[in-house]
C-alpha positions as CSV (number, residue, x, y, z in Angstrom):
1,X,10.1,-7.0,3.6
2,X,9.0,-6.6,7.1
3,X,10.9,-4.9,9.8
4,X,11.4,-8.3,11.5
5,X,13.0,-9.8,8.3
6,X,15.0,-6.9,7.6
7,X,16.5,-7.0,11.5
8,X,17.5,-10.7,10.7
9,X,18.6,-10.1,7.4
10,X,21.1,-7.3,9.1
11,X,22.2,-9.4,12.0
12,X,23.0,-12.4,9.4
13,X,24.8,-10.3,7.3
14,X,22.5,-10.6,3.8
15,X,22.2,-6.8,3.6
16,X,23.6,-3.5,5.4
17,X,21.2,-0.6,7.2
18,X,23.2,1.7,4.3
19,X,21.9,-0.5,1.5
20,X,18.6,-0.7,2.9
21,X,18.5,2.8,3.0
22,X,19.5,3.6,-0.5
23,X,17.1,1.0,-1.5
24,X,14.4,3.2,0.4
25,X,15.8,6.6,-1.3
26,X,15.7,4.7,-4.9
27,X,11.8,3.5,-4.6
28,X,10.9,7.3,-2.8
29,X,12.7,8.6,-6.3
30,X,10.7,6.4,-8.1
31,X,7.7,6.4,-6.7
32,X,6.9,9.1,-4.6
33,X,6.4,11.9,-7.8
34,X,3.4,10.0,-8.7
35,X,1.9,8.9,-4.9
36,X,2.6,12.3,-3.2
37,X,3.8,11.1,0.2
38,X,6.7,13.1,1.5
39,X,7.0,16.7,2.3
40,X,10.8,16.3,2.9
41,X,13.0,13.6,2.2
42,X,17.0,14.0,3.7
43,X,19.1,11.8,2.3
44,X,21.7,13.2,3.5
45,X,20.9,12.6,7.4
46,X,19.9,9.4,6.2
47,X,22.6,7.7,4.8
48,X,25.1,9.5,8.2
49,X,22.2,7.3,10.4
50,X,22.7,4.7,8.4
51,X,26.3,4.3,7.9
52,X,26.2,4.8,12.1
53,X,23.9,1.8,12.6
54,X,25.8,-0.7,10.5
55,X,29.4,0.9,12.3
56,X,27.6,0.4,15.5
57,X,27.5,-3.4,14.1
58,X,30.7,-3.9,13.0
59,X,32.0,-3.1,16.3
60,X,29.5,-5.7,17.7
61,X,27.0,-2.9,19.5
62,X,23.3,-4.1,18.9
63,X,20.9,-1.9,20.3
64,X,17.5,-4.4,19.1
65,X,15.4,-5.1,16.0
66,X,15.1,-1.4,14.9
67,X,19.0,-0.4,14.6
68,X,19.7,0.4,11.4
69,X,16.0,0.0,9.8
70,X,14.5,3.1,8.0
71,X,11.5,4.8,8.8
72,X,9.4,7.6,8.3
73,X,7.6,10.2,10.6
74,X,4.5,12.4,9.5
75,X,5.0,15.8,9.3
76,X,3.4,16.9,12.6
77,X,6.5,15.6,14.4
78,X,9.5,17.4,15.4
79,X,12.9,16.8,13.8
80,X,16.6,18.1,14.2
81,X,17.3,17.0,10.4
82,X,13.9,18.3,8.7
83,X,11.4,21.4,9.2
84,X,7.7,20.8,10.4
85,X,5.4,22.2,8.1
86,X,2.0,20.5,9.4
87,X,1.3,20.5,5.8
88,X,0.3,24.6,6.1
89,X,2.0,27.6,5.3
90,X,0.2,29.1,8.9
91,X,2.4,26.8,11.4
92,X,5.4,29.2,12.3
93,X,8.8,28.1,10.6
94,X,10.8,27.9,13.3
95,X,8.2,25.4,15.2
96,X,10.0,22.5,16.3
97,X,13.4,23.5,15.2
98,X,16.7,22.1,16.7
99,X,14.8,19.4,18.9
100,X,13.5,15.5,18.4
101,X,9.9,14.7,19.7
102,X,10.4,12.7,22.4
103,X,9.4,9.9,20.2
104,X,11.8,10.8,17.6
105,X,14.4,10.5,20.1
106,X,13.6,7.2,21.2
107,X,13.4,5.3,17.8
108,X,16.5,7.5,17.1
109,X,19.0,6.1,19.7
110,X,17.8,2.4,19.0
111,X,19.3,3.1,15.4
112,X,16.4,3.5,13.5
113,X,16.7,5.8,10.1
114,X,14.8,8.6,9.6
115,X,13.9,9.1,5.8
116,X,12.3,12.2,6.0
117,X,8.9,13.8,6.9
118,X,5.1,12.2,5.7
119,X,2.4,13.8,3.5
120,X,-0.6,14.7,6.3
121,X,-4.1,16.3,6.0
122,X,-3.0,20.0,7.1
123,X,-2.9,19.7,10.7
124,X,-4.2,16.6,10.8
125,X,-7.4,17.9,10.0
126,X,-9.7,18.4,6.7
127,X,-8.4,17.4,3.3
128,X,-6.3,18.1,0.9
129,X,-6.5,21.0,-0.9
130,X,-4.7,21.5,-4.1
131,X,-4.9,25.6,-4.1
132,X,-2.0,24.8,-1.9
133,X,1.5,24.0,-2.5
134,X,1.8,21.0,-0.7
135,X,2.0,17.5,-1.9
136,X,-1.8,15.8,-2.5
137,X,-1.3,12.4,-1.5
138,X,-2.6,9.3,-3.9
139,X,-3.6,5.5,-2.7
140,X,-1.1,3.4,-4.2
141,X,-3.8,1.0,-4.9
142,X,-5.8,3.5,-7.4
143,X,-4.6,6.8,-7.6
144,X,-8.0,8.8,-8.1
145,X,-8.6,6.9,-5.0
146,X,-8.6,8.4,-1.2
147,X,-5.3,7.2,0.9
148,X,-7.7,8.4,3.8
149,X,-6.1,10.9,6.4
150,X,-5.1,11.9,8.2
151,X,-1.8,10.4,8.3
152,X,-2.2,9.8,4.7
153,X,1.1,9.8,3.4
154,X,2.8,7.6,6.0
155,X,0.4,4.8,5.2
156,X,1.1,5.3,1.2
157,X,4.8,5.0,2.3
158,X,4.5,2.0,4.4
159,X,2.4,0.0,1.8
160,X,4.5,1.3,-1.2
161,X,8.1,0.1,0.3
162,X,9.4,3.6,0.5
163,X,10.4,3.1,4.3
164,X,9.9,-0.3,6.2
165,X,7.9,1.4,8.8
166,X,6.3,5.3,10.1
167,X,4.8,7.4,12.5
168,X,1.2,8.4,12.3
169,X,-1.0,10.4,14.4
170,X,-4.9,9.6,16.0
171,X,-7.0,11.9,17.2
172,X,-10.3,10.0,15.9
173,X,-8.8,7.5,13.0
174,X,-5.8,9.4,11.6
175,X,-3.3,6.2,12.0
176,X,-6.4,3.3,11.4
177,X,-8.1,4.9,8.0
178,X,-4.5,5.4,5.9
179,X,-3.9,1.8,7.2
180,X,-7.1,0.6,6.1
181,X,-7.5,2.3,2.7
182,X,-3.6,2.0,2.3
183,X,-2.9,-2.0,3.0
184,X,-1.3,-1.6,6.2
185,X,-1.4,-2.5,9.9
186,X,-1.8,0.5,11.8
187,X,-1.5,0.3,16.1
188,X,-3.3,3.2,18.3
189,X,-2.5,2.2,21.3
190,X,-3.7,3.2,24.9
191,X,-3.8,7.3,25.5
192,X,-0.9,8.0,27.5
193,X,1.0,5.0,26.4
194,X,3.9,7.3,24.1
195,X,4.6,10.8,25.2
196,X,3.6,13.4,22.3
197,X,6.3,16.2,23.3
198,X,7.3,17.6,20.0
199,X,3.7,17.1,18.0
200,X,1.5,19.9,17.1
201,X,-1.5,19.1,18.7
202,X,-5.4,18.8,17.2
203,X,-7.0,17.4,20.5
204,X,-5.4,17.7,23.1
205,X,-7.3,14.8,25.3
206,X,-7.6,12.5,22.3
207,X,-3.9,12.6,20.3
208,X,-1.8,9.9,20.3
209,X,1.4,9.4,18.3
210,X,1.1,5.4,16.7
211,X,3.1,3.2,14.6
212,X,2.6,2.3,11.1
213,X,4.2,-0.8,9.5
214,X,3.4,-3.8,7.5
215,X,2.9,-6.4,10.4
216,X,1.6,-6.3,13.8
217,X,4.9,-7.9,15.2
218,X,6.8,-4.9,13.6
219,X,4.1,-2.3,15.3
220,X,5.0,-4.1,18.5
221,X,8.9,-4.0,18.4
222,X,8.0,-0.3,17.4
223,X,5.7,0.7,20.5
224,X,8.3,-1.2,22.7
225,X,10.7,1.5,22.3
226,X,7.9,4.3,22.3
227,X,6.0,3.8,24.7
228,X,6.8,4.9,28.2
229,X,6.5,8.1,30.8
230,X,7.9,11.3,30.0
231,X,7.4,14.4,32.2
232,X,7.8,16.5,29.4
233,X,4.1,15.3,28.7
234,X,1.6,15.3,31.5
235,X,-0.7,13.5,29.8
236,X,1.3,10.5,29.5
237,X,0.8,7.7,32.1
238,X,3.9,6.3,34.6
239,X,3.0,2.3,33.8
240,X,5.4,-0.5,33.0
241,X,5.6,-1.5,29.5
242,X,5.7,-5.0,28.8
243,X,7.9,-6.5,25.9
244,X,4.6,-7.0,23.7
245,X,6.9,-9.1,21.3
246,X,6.8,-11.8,24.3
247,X,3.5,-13.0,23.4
248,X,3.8,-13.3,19.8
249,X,3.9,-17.0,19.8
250,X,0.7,-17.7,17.4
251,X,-1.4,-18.6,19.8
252,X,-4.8,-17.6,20.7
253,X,-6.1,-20.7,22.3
254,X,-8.8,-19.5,24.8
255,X,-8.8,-15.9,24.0
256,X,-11.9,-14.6,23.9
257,X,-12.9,-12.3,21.1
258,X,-16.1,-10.3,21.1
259,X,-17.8,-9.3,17.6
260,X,-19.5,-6.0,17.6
261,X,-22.8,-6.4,15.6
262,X,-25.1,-3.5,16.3
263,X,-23.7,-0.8,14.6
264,X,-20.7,-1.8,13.1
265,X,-21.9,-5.3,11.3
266,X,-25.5,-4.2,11.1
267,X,-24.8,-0.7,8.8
268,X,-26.4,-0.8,5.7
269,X,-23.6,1.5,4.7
270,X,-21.0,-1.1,5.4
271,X,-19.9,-2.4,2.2
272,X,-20.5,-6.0,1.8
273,X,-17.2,-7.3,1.2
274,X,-15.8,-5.5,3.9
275,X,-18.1,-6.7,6.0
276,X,-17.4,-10.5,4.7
277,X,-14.0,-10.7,4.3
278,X,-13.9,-9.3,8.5
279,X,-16.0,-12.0,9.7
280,X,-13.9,-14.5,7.7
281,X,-10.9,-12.9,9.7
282,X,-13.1,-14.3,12.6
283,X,-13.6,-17.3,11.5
284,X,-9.7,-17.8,11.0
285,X,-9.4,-16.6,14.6
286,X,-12.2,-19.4,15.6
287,X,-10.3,-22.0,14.1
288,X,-7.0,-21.6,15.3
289,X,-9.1,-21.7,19.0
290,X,-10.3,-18.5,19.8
291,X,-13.3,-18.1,21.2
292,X,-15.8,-15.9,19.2
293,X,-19.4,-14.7,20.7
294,X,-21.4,-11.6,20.0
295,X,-20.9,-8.5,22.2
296,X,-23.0,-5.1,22.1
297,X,-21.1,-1.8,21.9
298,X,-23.7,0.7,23.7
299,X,-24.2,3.8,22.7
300,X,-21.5,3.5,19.9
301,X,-23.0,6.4,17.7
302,X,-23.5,8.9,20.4
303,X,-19.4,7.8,21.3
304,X,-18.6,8.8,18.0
305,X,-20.3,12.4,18.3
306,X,-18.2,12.7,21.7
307,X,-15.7,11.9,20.3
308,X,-16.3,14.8,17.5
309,X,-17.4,17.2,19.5
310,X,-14.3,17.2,21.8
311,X,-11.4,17.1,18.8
312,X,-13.8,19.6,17.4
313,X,-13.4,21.8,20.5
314,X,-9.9,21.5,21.1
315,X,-8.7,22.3,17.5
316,X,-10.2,25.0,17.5
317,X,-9.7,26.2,21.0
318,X,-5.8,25.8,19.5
319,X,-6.2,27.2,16.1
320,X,-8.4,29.7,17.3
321,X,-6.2,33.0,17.3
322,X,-4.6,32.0,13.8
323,X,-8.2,31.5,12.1
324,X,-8.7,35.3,13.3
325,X,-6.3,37.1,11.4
326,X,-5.2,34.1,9.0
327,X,-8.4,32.4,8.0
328,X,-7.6,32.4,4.2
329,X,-3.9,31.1,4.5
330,X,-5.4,27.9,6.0
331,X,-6.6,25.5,3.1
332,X,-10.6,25.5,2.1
333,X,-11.3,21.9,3.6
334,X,-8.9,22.9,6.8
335,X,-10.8,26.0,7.8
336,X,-14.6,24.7,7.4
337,X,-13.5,22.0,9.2
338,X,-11.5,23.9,12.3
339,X,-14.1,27.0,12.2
340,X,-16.8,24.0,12.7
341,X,-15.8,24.4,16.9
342,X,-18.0,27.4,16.3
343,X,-20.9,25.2,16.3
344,X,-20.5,23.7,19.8
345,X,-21.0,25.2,23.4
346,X,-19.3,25.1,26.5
347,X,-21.6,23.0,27.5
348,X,-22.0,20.5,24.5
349,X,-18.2,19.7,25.5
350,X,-19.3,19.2,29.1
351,X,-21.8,16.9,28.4
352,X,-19.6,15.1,25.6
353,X,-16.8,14.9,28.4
354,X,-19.5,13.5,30.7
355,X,-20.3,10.9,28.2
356,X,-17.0,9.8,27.9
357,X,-16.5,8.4,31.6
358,X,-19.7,6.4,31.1
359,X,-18.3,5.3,27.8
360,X,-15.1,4.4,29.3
361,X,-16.7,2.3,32.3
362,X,-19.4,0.6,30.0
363,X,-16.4,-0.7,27.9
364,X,-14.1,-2.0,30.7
365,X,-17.5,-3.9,31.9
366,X,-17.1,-5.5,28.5
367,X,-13.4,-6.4,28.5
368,X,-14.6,-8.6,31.7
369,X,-16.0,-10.7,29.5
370,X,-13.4,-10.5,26.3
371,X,-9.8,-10.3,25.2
372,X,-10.4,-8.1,21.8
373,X,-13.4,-6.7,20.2
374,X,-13.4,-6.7,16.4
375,X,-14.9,-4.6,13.9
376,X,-14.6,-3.3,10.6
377,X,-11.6,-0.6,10.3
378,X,-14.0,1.6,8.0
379,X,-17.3,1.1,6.3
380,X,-15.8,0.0,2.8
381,X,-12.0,0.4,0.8
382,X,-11.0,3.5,-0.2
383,X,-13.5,5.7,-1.8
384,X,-12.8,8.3,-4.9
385,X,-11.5,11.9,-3.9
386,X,-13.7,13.4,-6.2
387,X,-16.8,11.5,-4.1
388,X,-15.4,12.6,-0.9
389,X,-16.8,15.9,0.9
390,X,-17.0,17.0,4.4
391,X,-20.5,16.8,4.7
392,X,-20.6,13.2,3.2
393,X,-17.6,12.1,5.5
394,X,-19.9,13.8,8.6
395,X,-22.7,11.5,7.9
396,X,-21.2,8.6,6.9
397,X,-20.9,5.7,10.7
398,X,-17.9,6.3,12.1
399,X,-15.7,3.0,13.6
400,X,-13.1,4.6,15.1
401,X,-13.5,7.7,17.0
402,X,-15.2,5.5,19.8
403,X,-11.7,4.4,20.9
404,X,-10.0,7.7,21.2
405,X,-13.1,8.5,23.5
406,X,-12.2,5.6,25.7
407,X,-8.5,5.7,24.8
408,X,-8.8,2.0,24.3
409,X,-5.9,0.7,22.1
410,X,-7.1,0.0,18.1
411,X,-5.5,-1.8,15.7
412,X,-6.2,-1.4,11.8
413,X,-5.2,-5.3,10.4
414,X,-5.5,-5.7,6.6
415,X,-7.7,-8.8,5.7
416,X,-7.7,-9.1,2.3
417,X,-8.8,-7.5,-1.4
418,X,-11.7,-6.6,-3.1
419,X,-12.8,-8.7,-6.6
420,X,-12.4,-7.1,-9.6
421,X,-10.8,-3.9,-10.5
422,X,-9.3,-2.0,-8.8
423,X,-8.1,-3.9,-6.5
424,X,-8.0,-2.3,-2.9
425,X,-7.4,-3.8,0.7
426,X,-9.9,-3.9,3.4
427,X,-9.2,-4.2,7.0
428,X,-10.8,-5.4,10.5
429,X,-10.1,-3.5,13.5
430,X,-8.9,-5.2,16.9
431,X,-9.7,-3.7,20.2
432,X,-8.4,-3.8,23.3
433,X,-8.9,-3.2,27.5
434,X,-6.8,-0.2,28.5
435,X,-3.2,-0.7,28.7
436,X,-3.6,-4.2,27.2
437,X,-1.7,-3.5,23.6
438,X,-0.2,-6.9,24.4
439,X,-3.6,-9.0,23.2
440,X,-4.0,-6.8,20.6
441,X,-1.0,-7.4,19.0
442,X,-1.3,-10.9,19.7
443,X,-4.3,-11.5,17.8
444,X,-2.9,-9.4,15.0
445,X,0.0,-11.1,14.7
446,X,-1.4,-14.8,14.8
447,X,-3.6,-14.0,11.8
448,X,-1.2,-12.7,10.3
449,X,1.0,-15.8,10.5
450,X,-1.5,-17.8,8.6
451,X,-2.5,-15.1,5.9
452,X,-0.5,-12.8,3.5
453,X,-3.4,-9.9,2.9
454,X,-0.7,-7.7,5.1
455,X,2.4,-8.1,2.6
456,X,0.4,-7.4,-0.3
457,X,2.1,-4.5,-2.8
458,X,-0.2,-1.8,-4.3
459,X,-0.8,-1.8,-8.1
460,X,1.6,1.2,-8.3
461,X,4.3,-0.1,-6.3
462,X,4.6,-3.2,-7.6
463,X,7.1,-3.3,-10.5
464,X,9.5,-1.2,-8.3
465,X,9.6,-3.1,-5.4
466,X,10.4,-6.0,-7.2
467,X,12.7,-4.3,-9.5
């Protein structure tokens, strides 16, 4: 069920916000000891929020789509009803209490249901390690398999059933890869679109809080209530936000839609059905009337060092006095990754930042010419943990990180399944001009009318669901 047919299932009385929430609570009992993706479920909070939204109902208050639907936020995010953990034993334990994240707040008074707090790499950064106590999150799709990171377990939650939507974070792919490797659609939108008050930070110039959900329409009725200035964040931007359900009509007659070859078609890393089953997303487009022509990404690679080098920086700049006196409390991955920032210069972030604006200006020339650009979310499906390693990850083309650079909005749109077993989803990634969400989600949502790949169930999920 999407968050769209759960709102009219509410509003036509075929189900209650309290019985979709135990619903939630039964599959996380049943599920969630195998796929490792909560740190804190509240049941108790829960089923209150609930039993709210559907009173709020009854007494014929409708605050929008998202009263009464249940959700979950990754555990970076400050909550009243749960801790913040950051997935690490180092962030203090009194961080975030007695407060909402702005964005919490938000989704909060238009009824949502907060399920508890998502599985994350530890502060949203390196990989699991399993010398610590925390959860280690498995793809629902194969467990020995990746669910990517770092927003890991909101995308296993998402694609699994356990909540009909989440909160991610993106600093260079943290909402786009556990969307991609997970079977979701996963929105990054413009930097300094959604405040990030109440999120421990990893760049500081790069984060952005996004949604996580099984559609593109349901990211959009999601970012309409995020999205928006707050002055307790200067970094977020005083625009107007459309309604960017309003152009959800199936239509991209006319749109234009750029395909980035070099570099992100032209990889002989990129995995050939990943790379097939994108351009037949294209094709789709072409039919329904888009129209499709090549475009050329400069300087793409050298974007996603940038990108690097800066989150690098920053997280460290941040983590800095903690990896002094409490290196060995972080976990392995976590600590190679942060104490990298050692590597770079004052001036190797100069220059990066330097980059950037030429980045940013050579990509709004070519959204003069296009609505979208598309590329692969990631260079294949989800790989094996026990392949996975820093140093591979470091070398492997990057598809992502570019966007964050330009704080460009992304969207990670699910396009179908690998033959043969196991059976994983692969995605293609939509991008937009600054502040332009709206075509995004436009294009993601009319391919989605005509295709299914996004309410696929994972291999693990699938006889509870339909149970």
């Amino acid at each position: 069920m999407t968050v769209k047919d759960a709102a009219a299932a509410l509003r036509a009385g075929e189900t209650t916000s309290v019985e979709l929430t135990k619903t939630m609570l039964a599959r996380i009992a049943a599920l969630d000891p195998t796929l490792g993706a909560f740190i804190t479920v509240t049941p108790e909070a829960a089923m209150a929020e609930a039993e709210a939204a559907d009173a709020m109902f009854a007494k014929g208050i409708d605050k929008g789509p998202l009263q009464g639907i249940p959700f979950a936020a990754k555990d970076i995010i400050a909550t009243k009803t749960a801790p913040t953990t950051a997935n690490s034993v180092v962030l203090d334990p009194a961080w975030g209490d007695g407060y909402d994240a702005t964005v919490i707040e938000k989704l909060r008074d238009a009824g949502m249901v907060l399920l508890g707090k998502a599985v994350l790499s530890e502060f949203a950064n390196g990989a699991p390690d399993p010398e610590k106590s925390f959860p280690i999150p498995h793809n629902p799709w194969d467990l020995p398999r990746s669910a990517s990171g770092s927003s890991s377990g909101t995308g296993i939650i998402v694609s699994s059933g356990m909540a009909l939507a989440g909160l991610g974070t993106d600093t260079g792919g943290s909402t786009r890869g556990p969307s991609s490797f997970n079977g979701a659609t996963g929105m990054k939108q413009t930097y300094g679109r959604v405040s990030k008050f109440g999120c421990v930070p990893l760049g500081y110039s790069l984060d952005g809080i996004n949604p996580i959900a099984r559609s593109a329409y349901d990211c959009a009725l999601m970012l309409n209530v995020m999205a928006g200035y707050d002055p307790r964040d200067p970094t977020t931007v005083d625009v107007p936000v459309p309604d960017y359900t309003a152009k959800l009509t199936g239509d991209v007659k006319g749109l234009k839609i750029g395909v980035a070859t070099k570099y992100f078609f032209d990889r002989p890393e990129l995995d050939p059905e990943t790379k097939a089953a994108v351009l037949a997303a294209v094709k789709v487009l072409e039919e329904m009337g888009a129209i499709v022509s090549e475009v050329e990404v400069p300087y793409a690679d050298e974007a996603r060092t940038a990108n690097t080098i800066i989150m690098t920086g920053e997280s460290y700049s941040y983590h800095r006095p903690d990896l002094i006196t409490r290196y060995g409390d972080y976990g392995r991955f976590t600590a190679e990754s942060l104490t990298r920032g050692l590597n770079y210069s004052a001036a190797d972030y100069v220059q990066a930042q330097r980059f950037r604006s030429f980045f940013r200006a050579a990509m709004a020339k070519i959204f003069e010419g296009v609505d979208v650009v598309v590329t692969p979310t990631s260079i294949g499906p989800a790989n094996l943990r026990s392949d996975m390693t820093p140093e591979k990850q470091a070398l492997q083309p990057g598809f992502t990180g570019q966007w964050n650079l330009a704080g460009l909005p992304a969207m990670a749109v699910p396009v179908g399944l690998t033959a043969g077993s196991p059976t994983l989803p692969l995605s293609m990634q939509l991008i937009g001009a600054a502040f332009d969400e709206a075509t995004v989600f436009q294009v993601g949502d009319a391919y989605q009318r005509v295709t299914d790949h996004h309410l696929q169930i994972p291999t693990h999920a699938r006889a509870v669901v339909t149970a």
